[in-house]
N, C-alpha and C positions, 0 to 999 in steps of 0.2 A: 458302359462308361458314359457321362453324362459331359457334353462340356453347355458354358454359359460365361455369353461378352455383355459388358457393358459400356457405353462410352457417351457422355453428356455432361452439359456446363454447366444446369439446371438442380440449382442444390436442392430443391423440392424431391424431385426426380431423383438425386442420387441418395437422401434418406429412405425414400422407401424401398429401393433394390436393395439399398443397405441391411435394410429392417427385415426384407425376404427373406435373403442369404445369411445371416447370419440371427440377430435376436430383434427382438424390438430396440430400436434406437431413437436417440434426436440427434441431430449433430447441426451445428450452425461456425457462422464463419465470419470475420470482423473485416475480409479483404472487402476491397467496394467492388469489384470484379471479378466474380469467383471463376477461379480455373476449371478447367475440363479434369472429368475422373474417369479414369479406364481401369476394368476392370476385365479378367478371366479367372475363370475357375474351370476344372477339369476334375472330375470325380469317381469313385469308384463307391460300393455299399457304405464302406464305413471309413474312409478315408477322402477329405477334399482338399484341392493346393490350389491357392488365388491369386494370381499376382496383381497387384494393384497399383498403379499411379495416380496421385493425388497432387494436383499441381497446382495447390492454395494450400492456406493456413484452415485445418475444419476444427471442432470443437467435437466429441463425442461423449455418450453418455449412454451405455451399454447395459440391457438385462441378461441376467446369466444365459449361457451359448448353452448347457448341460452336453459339455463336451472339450477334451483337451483342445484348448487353442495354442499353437503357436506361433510367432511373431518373428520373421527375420528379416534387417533393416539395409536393404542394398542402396541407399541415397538418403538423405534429410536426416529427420529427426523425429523422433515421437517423444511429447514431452508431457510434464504433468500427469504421467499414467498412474493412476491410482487404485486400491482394490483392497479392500479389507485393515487398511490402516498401514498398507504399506505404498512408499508413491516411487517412481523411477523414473530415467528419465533413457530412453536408447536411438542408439545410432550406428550407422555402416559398418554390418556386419554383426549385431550384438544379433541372439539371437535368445529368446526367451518366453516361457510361459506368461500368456496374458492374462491368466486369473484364473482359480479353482471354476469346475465347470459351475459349479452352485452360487455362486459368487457377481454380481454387478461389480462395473469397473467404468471408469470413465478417463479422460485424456485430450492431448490433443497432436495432432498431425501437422506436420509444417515441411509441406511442401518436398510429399514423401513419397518414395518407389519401393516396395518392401512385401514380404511373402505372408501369408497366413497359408498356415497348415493346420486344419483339426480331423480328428479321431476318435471314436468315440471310446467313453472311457473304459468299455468291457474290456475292449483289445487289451490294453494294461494289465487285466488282472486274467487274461491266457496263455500270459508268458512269465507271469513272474510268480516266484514262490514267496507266499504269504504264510501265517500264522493255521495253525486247526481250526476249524470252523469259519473262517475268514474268506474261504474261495469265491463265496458270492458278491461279497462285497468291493465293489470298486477298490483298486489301488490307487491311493492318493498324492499325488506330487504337496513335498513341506516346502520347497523352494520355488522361484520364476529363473532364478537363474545358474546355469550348467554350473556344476562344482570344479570345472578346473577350463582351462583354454583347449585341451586336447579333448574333452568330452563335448563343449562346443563345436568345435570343427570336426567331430566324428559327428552329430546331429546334423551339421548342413549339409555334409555330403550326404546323410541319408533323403534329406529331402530333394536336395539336386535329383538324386537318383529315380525317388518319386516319380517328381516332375520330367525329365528327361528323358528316362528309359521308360517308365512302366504308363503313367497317365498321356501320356505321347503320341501311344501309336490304340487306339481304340481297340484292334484285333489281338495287341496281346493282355489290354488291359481287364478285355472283356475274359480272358482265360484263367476257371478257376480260381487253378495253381497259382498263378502268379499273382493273382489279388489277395491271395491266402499267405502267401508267401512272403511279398513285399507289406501286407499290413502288418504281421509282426514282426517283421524286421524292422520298422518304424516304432513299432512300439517297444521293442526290445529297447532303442539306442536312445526312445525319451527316457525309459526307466534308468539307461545306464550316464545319462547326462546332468539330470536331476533328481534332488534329493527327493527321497519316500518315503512311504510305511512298507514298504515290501519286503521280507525279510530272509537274509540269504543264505542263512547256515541253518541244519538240517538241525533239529530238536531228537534228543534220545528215539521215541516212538518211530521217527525216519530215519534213524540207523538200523533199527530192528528190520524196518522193513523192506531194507535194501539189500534184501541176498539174493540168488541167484534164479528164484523162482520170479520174481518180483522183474526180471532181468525177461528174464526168457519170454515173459508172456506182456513187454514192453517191443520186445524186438517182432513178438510175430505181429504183434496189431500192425506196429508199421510197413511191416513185411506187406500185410494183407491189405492195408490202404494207402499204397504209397501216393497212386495214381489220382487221391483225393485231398481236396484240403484241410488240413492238418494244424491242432493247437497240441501245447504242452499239456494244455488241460485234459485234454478228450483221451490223448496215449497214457496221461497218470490213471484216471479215471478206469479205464481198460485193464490197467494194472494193479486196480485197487489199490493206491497208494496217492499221497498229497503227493504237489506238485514239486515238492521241494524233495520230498523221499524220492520220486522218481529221479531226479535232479540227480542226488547222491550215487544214487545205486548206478548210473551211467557213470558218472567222475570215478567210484570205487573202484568198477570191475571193469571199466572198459576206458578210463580216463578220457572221456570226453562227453557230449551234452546229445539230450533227446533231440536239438534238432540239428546236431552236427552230423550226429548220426543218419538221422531220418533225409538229410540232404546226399550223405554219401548213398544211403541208395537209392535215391532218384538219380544219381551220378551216375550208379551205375546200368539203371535203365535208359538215362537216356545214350549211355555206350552200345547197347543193345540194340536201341533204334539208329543210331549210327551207320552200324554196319551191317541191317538187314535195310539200310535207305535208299532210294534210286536217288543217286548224285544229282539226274538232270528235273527230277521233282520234287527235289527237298531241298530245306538249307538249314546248315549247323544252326541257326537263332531260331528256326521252327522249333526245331527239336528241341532244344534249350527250353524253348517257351512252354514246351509242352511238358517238361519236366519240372517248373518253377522257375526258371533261372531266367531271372528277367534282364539280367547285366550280360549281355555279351561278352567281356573284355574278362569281366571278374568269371562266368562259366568256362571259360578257355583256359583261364590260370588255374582253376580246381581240374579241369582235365587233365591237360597237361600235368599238373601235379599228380594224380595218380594211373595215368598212363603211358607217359612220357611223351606224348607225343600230340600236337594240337588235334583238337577234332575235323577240322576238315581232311585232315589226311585220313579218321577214319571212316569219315561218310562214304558208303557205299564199297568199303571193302570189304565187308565179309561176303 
């Protein structure tokens, strides 16, 4: 995990860290006394989260980032945002894509506190079921902004979450699982917040191919790589089957998802490591981590739910 500060009142200065981190830029300012800009970013391979304070009015003018950017506004205002013939304007709390990744965009900032998160845009298309022939191709977001007010605030929590729990603490960030884990869960809840090309019902060809051999030989891959990270793509692939017949043939026969599944049995190995654990050299959020489960609070509620019983009462009782 990578982290990077910035902080300076030198607009010279703050275009080309800008230009760095993100794309080639200009950006200028009409204040006669430009504010201070602070910035952090904290990152993992394919996943970055920035928080930024901007405490002037700047002017920007952006080449494509070739990667999901997103934009969530904790103070001020971004206005004049423009990108392909469509212009917006956002504020406190709006939360939204800043432009196809292929795509320049330009805007301005007015004296603004607000998040950028990007990702790159493979992540999208190894979680989400696409068309035949279509796997390789990027999945493309048709909107910037979330299709309802609950698919927004299921996106912010996902990046709080990001931010908070997993880009936080370097030693779980740096783990796998957990970067494997939490980057599709990020790119699960952009695809489920904004509109796509991704397509979600199973074409005849993936019904066929959803019986129970197709099942069996879904369950041992993950059986056999639990303890690795893990896409929809690579378990379909394994199965000989698109990622959306895999899709089906878990909802069919076993009414639930390749990676609901593939999480219950890391659940159940980290049970495992639980109670072969020495209580005074381990702790419940080790183990969690080392399972994928970067949420603390949210791994106790999936125990608990199929244990009955929180995990620290089973550390170190077997």
């Amino acid at each position: 995990m990578d982290t990077l500060r910035f902080d300076s009142d030198d607009l010279e200065r703050t275009e080309e860290f800008l230009s760095r981190a993100y794309a080639r830029m200009s950006i200028g300012s009409d204040s006669p006394d430009t504010g201070r800009a602070r910035i952090t970013r904290t990152s993992m391979a394919s996943v970055s989260v920035d928080e930024l304070d901007l405490g002037f009015e700047m002017s920007y003018s952006v080449t494509p980032l070739r990667r999901i950017c997103l934009c969530l506004v904790h103070d001020g205002t971004i206005r004049d945002h423009a990108f392909s013939g469509v212009e917006d304007a956002f504020g406190p709390g709006d939360v939204v894509s800043f432009a196809p990744p292929d795509r320049p965009y330009s805007g301005r900032v007015c004296n603004a506190r607000y998040n950028i998160t990007m990702l790159d845009t493979d992540l999208l298309s190894q979680v989400a079921a696409t068309a035949p022939g279509r796997p390789a191709e990027p999945v493309r977001l048709t909107g910037h902004r979330p299709h309802s007010p609950a698919a927004a605030r299921q996106l912010r929590h996902c990046i709080g979450y990001m931010r908070d729990y997993v880009l936080a603490d370097p030693d779980i960030a740096g783990l796998p699982l957990i970067a494997s884990t939490a980057a599709q869960h990020l790119a699960a809840s952009v695809l489920a917040a904004f509109p796509n090309t991704a397509l979600d019902e199973p074409t005849a060809t993936d019904r066929n191919d959803a019986h129970p051999v197709t099942l069996r030989l879904a369950l041992a891959y993950i059986e056999d790589h639990a303890a690795e990270p893990l896409t929809v793509a690579e378990i379909a692939e394994a199965a000989h089957v698109t990622i959306r017949g895999l899709q089906y043939a878990f909802r069919r026969h076993l009414d639930t998802t390749p990676l609901a599944h593939l999480r219950k049995v890391r659940l159940s190995h980290a049970h495992e490591d639980l109670l072969g654990a020495d209580p005074l050299g381990t702790t419940v959020t080790e183990i969690a981590a080392r399972w994928g489960f970067f949420h603390p609070g949210r791994f106790a509620a999936l125990y608990r739910d199929a244990y009955g019983r929180p995990p620290h009462q089973t550390l170190g009782a077997g």
